[in-house]
MARZA-104263 format. One record per residue: x, y negated, z of N, C-alpha, C in turn; residue number from 1; residue in one letter. Coordinates in steps of 0.2 Angstrom, whole numbers. Layout:
[[X; Y; Z]; [X; Y; Z]; [X; Y; Z]; NUM; a]
...
***
This chain:
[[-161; 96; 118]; [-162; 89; 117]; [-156; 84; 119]; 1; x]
[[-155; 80; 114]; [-148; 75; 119]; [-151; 70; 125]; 2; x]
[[-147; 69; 128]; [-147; 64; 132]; [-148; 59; 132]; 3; x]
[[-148; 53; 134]; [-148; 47; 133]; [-148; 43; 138]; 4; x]
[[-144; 37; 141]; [-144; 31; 146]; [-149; 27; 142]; 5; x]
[[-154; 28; 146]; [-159; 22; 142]; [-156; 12; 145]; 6; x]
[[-150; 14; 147]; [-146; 8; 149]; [-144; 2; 141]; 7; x]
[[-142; 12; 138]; [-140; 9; 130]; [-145; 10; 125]; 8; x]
[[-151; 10; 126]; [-157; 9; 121]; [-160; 4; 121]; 9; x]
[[-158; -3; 118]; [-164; -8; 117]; [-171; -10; 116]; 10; x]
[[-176; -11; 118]; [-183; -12; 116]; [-181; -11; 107]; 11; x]
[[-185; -10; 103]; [-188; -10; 96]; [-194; -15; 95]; 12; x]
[[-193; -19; 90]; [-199; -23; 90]; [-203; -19; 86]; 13; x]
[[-210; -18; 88]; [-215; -14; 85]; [-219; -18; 78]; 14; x]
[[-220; -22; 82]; [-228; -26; 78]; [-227; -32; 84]; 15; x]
[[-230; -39; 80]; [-228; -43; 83]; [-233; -43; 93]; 16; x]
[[-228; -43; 97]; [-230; -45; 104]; [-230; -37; 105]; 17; x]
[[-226; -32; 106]; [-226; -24; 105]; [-221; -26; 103]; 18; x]
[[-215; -24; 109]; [-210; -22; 111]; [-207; -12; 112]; 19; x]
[[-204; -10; 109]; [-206; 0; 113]; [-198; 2; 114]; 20; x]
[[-197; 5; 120]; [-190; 9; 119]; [-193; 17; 121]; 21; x]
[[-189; 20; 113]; [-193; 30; 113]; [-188; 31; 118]; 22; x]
[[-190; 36; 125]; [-186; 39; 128]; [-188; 47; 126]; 23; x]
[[-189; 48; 125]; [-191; 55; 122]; [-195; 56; 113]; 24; x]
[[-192; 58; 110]; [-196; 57; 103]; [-192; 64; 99]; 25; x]
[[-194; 64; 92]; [-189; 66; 89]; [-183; 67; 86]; 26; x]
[[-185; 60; 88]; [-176; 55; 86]; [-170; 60; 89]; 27; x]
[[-172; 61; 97]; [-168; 66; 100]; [-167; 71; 103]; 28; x]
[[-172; 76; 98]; [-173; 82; 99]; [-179; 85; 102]; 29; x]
[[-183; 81; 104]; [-189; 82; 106]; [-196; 86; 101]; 30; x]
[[-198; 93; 102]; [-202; 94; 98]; [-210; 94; 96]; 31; x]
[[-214; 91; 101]; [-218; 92; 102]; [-220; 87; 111]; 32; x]
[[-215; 80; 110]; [-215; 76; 116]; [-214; 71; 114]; 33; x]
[[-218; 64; 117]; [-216; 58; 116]; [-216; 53; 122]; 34; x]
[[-212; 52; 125]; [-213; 47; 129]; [-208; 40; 130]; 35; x]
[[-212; 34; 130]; [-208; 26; 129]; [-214; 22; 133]; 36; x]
[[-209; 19; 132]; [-211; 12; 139]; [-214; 5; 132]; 37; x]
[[-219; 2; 133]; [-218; -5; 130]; [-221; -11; 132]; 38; x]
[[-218; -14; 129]; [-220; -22; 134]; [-225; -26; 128]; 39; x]
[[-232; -25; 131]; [-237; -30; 127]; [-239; -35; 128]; 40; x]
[[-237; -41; 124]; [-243; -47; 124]; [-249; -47; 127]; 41; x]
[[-251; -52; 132]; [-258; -53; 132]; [-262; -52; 126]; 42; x]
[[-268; -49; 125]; [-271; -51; 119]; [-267; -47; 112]; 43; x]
[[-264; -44; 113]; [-262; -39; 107]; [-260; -31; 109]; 44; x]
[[-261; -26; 105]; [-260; -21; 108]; [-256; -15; 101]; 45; x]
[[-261; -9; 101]; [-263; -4; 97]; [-267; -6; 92]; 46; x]
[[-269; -2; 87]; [-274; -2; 82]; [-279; 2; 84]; 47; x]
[[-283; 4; 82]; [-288; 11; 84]; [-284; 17; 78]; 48; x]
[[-282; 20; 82]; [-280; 27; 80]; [-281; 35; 85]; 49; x]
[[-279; 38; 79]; [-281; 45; 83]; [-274; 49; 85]; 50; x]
[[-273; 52; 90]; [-270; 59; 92]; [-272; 66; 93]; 51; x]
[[-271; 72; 89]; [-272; 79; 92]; [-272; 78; 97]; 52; x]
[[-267; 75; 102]; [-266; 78; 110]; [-268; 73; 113]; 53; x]
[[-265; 77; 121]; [-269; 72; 124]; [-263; 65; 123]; 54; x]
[[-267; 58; 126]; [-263; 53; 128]; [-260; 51; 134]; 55; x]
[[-255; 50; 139]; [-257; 46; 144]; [-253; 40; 145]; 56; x]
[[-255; 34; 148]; [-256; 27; 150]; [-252; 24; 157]; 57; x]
[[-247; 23; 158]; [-247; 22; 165]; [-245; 10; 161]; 58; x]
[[-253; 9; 167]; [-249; 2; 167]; [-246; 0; 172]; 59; x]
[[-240; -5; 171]; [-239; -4; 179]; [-239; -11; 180]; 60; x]
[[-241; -16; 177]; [-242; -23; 177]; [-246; -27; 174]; 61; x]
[[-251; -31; 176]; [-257; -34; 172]; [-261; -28; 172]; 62; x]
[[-266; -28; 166]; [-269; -25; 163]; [-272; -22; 156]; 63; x]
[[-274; -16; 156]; [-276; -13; 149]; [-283; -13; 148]; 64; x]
[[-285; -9; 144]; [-291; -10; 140]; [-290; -4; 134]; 65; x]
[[-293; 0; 135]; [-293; 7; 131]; [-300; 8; 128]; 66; x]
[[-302; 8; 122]; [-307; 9; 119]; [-307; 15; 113]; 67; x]
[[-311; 19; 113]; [-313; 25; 109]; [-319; 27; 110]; 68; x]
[[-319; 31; 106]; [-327; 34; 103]; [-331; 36; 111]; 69; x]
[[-327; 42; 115]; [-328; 44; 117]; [-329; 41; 127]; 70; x]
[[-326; 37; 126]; [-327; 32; 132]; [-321; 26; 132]; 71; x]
[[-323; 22; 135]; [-320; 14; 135]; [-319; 13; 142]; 72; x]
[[-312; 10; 145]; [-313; 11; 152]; [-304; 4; 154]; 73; x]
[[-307; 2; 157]; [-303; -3; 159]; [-297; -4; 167]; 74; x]
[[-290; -4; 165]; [-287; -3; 171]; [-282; -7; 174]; 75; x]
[[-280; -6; 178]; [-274; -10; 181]; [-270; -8; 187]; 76; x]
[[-264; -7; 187]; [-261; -4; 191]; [-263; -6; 200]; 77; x]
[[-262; 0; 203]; [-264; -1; 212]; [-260; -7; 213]; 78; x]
[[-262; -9; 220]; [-259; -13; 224]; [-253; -11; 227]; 79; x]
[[-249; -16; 228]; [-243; -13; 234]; [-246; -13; 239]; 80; x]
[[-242; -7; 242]; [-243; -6; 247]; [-236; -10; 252]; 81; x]
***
């Protein structure tokens, strides 16, 4: 897999208010991993979609809202300590 200085990776604009930089995809060699950061607007997100795998989620500012078939569940990252 190459490397990369995500120093020199700019956000991508996704869809309006959905910002995403791939730090792992396989853009660069990655074959079965995907991990990126993005920056969402209040109020806009995802579409409802599906993944074979699992997903995960880290917010680490405001708040999210995850909704699916199988459970709905609302979060926001801890407190500082």
């Amino acid at each position: 897999m190459k490397l990369s200085d995500v120093r020199d990776m700019p956000p991508e604009h996704w869809r309006p208010g959905v910002e995403t930089r791939m730090l792992v995809s396989a853009s660069n060699g990655a074959a079965q991993l995907c991990i990126f950061e993005q920056w969402i607007a209040p109020g806009t997100g995802a579409p409802t979609h599906f993944h074979p795998v699992e997903e995960v989620l880290t917010v680490r500012e405001g708040e999210a809202e995850r909704c699916g078939s199988i459970k709905s569940a609302s979060s926001s990252p801890p407190a500082s300590r």
